[in-house]
Backbone as a chain_set.jsonl record, in Angstrom:
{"seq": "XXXXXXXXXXXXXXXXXXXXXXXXXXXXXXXXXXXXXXXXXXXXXXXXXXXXXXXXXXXXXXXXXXXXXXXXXXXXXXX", "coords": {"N": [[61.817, -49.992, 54.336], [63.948, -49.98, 57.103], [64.506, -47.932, 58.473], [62.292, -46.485, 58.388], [60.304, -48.304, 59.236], [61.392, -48.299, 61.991], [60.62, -45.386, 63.418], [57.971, -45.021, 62.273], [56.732, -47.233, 63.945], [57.593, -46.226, 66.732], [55.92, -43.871, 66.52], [53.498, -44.528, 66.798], [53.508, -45.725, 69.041], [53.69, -43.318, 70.996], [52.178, -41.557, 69.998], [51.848, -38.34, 70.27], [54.322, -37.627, 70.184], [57.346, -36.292, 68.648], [59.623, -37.985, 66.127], [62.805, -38.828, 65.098], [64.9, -41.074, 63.121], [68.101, -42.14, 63.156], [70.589, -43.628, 60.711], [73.803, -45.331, 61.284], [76.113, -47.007, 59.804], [74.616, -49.379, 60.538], [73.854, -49.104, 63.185], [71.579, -47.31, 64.719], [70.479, -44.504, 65.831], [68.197, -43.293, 67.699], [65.073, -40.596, 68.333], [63.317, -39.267, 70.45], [60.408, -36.729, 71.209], [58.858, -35.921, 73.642], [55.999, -34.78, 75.456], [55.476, -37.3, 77.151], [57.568, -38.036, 78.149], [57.863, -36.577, 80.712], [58.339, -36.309, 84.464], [59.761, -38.874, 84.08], [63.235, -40.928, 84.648], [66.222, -41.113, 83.275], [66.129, -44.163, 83.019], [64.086, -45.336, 82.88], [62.997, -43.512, 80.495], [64.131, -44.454, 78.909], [63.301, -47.372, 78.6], [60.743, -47.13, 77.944], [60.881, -46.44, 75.368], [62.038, -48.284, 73.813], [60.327, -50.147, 74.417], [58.105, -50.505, 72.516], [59.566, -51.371, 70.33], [60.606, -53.809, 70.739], [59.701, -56.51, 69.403], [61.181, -56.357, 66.526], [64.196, -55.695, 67.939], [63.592, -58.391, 68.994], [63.543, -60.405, 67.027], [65.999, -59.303, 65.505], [66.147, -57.575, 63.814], [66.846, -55.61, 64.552], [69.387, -54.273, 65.992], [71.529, -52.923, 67.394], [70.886, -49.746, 68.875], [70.677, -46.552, 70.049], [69.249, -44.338, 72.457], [67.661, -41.362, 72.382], [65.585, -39.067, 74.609], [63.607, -36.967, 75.168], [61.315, -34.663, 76.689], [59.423, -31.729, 75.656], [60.848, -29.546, 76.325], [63.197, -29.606, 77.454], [64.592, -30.673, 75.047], [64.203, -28.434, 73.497], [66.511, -26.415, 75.008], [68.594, -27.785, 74.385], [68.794, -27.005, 72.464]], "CA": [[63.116, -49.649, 54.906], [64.04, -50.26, 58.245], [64.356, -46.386, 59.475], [60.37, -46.152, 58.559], [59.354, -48.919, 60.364], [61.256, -47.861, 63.446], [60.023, -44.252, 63.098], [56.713, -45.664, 62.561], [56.327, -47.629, 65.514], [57.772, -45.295, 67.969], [55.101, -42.442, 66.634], [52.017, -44.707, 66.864], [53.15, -46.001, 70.026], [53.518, -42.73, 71.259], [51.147, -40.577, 69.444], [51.9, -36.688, 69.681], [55.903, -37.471, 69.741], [58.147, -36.107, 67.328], [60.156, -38.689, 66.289], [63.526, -38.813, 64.348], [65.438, -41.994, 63.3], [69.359, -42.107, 62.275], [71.299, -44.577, 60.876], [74.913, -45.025, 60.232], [77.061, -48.304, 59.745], [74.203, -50.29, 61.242], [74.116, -48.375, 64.443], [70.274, -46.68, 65.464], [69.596, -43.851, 66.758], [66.156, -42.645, 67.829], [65.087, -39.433, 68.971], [61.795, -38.865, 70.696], [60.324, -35.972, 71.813], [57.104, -35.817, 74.35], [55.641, -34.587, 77.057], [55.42, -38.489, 77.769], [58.976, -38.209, 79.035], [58.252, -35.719, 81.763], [59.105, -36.691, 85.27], [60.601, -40.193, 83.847], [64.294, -40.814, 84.916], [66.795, -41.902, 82.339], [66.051, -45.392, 82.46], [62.363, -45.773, 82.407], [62.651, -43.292, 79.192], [65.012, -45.841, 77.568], [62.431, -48.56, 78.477], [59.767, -46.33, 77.172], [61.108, -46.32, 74.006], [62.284, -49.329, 73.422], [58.779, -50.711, 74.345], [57.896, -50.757, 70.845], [60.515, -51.657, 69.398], [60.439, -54.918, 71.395], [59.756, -57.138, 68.538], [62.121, -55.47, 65.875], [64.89, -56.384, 68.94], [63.652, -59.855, 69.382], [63.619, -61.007, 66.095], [67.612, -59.556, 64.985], [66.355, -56.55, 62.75], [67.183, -53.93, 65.114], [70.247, -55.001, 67.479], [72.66, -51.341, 68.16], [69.837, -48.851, 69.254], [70.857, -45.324, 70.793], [67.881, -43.5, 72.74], [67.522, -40.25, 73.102], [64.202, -39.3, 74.956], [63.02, -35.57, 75.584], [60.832, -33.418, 76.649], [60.049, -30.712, 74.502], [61.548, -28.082, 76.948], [64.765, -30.14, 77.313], [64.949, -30.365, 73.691], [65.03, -26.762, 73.033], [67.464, -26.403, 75.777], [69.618, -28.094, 73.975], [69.355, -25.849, 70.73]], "C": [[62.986, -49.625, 56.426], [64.105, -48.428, 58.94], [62.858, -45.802, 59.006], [59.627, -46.782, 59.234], [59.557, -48.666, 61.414], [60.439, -46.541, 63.908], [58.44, -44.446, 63.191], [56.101, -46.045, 63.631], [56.111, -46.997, 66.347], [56.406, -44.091, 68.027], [54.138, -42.873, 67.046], [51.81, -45.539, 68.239], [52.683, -44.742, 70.77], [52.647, -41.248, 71.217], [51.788, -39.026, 68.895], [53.55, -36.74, 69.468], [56.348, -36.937, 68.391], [58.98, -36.969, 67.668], [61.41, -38.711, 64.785], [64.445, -40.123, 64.414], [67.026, -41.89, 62.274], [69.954, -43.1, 61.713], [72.458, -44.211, 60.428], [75.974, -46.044, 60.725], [76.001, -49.334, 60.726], [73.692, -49.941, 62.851], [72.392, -47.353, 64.086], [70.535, -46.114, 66.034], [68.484, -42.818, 66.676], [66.142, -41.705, 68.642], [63.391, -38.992, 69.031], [61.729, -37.698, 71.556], [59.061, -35.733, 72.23], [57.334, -35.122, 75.305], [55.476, -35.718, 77.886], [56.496, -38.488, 78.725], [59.032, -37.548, 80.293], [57.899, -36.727, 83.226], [59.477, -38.361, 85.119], [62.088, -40.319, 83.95], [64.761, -41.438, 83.837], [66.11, -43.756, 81.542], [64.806, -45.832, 82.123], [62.123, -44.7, 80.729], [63.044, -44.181, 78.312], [63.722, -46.825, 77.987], [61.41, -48.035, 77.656], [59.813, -46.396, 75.642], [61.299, -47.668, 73.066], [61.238, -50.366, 73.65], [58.202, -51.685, 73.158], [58.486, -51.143, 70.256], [60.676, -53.303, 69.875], [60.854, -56.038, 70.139], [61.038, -57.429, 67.271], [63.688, -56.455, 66.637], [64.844, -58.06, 68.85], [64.434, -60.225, 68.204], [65.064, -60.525, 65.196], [67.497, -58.342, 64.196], [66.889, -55.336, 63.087], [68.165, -54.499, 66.095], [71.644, -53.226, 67.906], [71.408, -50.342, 67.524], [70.532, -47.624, 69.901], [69.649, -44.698, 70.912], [68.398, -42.241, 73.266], [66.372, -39.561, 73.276], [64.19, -38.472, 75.558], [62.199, -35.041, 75.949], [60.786, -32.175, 75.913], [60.879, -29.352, 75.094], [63.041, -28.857, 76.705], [65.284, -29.906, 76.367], [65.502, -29.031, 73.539], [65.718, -26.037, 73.481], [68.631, -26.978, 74.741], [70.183, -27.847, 72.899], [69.841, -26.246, 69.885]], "O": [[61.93, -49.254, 56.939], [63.569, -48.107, 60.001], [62.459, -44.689, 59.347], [58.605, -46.384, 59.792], [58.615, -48.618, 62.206], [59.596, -46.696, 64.792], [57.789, -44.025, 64.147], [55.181, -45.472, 64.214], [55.018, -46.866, 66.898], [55.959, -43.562, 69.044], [53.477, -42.098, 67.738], [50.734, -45.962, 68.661], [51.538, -44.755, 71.223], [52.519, -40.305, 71.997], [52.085, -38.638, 67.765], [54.061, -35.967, 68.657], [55.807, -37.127, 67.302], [59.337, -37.14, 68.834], [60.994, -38.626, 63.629], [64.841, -40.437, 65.537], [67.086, -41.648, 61.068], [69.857, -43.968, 62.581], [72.65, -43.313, 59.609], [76.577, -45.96, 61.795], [76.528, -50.024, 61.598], [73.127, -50.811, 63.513], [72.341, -46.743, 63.017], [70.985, -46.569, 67.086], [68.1, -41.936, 65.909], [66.911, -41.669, 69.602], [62.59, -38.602, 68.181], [62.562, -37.468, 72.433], [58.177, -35.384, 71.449], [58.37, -34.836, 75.905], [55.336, -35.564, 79.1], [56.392, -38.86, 79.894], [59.996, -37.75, 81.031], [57.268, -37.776, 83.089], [59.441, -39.038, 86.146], [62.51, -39.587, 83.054], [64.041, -42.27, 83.285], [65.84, -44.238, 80.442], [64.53, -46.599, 81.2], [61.259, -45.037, 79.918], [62.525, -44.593, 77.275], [63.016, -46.777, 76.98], [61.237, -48.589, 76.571], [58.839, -46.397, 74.89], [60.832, -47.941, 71.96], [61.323, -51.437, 73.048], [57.979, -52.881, 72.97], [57.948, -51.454, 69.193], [60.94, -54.009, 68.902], [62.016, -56.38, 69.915], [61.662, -58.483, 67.152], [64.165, -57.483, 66.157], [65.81, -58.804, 68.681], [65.658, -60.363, 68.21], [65.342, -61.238, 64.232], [68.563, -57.876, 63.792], [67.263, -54.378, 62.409], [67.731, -55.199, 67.01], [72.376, -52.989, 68.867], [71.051, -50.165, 66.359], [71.348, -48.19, 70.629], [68.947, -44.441, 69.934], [69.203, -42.021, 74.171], [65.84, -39.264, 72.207], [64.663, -38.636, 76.683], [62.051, -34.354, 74.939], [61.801, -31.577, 75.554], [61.377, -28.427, 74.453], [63.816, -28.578, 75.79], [66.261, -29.16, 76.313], [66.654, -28.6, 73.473], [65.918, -24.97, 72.901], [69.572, -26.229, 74.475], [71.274, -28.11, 72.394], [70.126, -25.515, 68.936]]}, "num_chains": 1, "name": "protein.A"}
């Protein structure tokens, strides 16, 4: 299934991340949470993420992605 392989990827690119993947009508979204993300600005986390997923992208299996890319303080800010 396609929300294990993304899930997949993202963790073993990123290692200690927690990583959560949604789907709904075709539509992705991914939810990482590191200490990787800290001082990274919006857009280099979206690149960050989508790194991995690269392939996935190329090849048509993954085409409407939503990133959302945390810190674990942010996170629990956001409750």
């Amino acid at each position: 299934m396609l929300l294990d392989e993304i899930k997949s990827c993202v963790e073993s690119h990123f290692g200690d991340a927690k990583v959560a993947v949604e789907e709904q009508g075709g539509h992705y979204t991914v939810t990482v949470v590191t200490e990787k993300m800290a001082g990274l600005n919006p857009v280099k986390r979206q690149q960050a993420v989508y790194a991995p997923l690269s392939d996935m992208i190329a090849d048509g299996r993954l085409h409407a992605v939503n990133i959302r890319a945390h810190t674990p303080e942010e996170y629990e800010r956001q409750g």
